[in-house]
VOZA-801808 format. One line per field, with one value per residue: residue number from 1; x, y, z of N, C-alpha, C in turn; residue in three letters. Coordinates in steps of 0.001 Angstrom, whole numbers. Atoms other than C-alpha are relative to their C-alpha. Example, Ala and Ser with C-alpha at 12.3 -4.5 7.8 and 13.67 -1.06 7.14 Angstrom:
BEGIN
i: c(1, 2)
nx: c(890, -820)
ny: c(-1190, -1190)
nz: c(0, -60)
cax: c(12300, 13670)
cay: c(-4500, -1060)
caz: c(7800, 7140)
cx: c(900, -770)
cy: c(1200, 1090)
cz: c(0, 730)
aa: c(ALA, SER)
//
This chain:
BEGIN
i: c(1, 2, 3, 4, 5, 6, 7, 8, 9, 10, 11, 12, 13, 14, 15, 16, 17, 18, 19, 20, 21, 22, 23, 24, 25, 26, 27, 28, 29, 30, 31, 32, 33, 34, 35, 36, 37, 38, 39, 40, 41, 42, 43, 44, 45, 46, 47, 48, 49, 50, 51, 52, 53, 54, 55, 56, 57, 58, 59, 60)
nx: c(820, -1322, 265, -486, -421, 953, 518, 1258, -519, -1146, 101, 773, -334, 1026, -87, 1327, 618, 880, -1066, 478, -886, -64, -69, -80, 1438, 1355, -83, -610, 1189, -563, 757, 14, -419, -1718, -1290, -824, -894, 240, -415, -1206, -285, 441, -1368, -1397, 289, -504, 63, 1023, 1108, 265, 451, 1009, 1314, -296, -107, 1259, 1384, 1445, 60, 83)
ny: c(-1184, -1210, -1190, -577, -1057, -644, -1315, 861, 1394, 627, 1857, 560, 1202, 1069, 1195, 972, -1458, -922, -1456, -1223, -1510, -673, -1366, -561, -492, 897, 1621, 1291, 30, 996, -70, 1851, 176, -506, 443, 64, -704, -1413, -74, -377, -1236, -698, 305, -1127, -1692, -1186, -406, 821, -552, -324, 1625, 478, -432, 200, 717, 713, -660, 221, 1630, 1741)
nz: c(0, -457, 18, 563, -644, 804, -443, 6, 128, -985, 319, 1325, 324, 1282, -35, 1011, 441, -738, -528, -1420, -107, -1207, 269, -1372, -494, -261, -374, 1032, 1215, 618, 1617, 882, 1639, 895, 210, -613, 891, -390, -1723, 83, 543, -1078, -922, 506, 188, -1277, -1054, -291, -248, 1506, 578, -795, 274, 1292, 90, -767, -242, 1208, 1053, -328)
cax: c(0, 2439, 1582, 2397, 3761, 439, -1045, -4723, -3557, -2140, -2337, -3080, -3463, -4804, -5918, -7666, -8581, -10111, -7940, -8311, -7290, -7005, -7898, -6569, -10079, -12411, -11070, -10994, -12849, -12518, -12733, -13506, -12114, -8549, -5790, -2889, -809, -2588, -2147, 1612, 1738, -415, 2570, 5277, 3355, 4932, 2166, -745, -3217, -3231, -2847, -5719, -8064, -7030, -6677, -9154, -11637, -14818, -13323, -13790)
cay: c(0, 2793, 6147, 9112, 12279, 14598, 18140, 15957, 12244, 10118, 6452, 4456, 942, -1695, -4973, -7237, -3916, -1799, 1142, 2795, 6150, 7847, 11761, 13552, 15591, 12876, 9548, 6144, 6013, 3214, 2845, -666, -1786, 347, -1271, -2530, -370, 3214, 2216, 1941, 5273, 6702, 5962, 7619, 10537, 13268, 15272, 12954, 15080, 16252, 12162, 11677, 14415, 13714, 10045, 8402, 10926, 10731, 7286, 4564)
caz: c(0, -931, 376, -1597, -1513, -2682, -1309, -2275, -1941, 912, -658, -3717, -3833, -6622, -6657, -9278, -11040, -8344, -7672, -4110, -3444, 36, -414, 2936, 3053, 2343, 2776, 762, -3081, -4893, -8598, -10940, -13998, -13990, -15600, -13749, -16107, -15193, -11348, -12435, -14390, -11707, -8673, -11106, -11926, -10768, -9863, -8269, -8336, -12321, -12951, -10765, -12465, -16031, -16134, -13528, -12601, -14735, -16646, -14443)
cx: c(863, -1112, 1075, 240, -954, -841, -1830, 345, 1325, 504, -962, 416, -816, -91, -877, -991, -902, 1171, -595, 1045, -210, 123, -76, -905, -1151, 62, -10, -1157, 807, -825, 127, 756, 1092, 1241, 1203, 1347, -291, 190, 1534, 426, -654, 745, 1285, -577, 642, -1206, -1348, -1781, -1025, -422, -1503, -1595, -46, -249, -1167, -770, -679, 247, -218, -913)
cy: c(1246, 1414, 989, 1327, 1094, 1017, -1027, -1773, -791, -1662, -555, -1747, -883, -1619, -629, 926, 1182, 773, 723, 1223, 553, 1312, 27, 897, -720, -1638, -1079, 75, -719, 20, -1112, 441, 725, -982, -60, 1384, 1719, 31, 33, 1356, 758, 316, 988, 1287, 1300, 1150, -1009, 56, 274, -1404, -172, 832, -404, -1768, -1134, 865, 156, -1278, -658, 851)
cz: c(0, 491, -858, 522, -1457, 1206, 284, 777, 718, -619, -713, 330, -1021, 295, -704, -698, 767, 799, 1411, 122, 1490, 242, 1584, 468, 90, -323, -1175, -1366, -703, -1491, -858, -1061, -431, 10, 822, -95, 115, 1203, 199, -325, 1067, 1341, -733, -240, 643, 789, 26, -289, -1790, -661, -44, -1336, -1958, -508, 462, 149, -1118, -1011, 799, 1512)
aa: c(UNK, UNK, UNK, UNK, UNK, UNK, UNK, UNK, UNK, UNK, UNK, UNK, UNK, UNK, UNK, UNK, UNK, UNK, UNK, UNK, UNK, UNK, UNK, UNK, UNK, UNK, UNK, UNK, UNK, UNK, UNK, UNK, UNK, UNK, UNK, UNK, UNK, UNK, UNK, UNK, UNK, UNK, UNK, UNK, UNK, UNK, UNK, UNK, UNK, UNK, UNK, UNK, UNK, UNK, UNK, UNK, UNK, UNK, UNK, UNK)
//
């Protein structure tokens, strides 16, 4: 379960395609059906937050 280093975003973890996220104002939201491979690119991102609104928010 890495935690990250994000102004929004304490900790991402995936498993069997269901991405969880840990926003430091409102807690755990979990999202179906993302690729192993965007939960990787999502971890290197540099910034977490831009990933987050660009990538996962409103797709899955």
């Amino acid at each position: 379960m890495p935690y990250v280093r994000s102004s929004a975003i304490s900790r991402i973890e995936w498993s069997n395609g269901t991405l969880s996220i840990w926003f430091h104002e409102s807690g755990r939201y979990d999202y179906h059906g993302v690729p192993e491979h965007v939960y990787e690119a999502f971890l290197a991102a540099r910034s977490k937050g831009t990933f987050f609104n660009a990538r996962i928010r409103d797709h899955y």
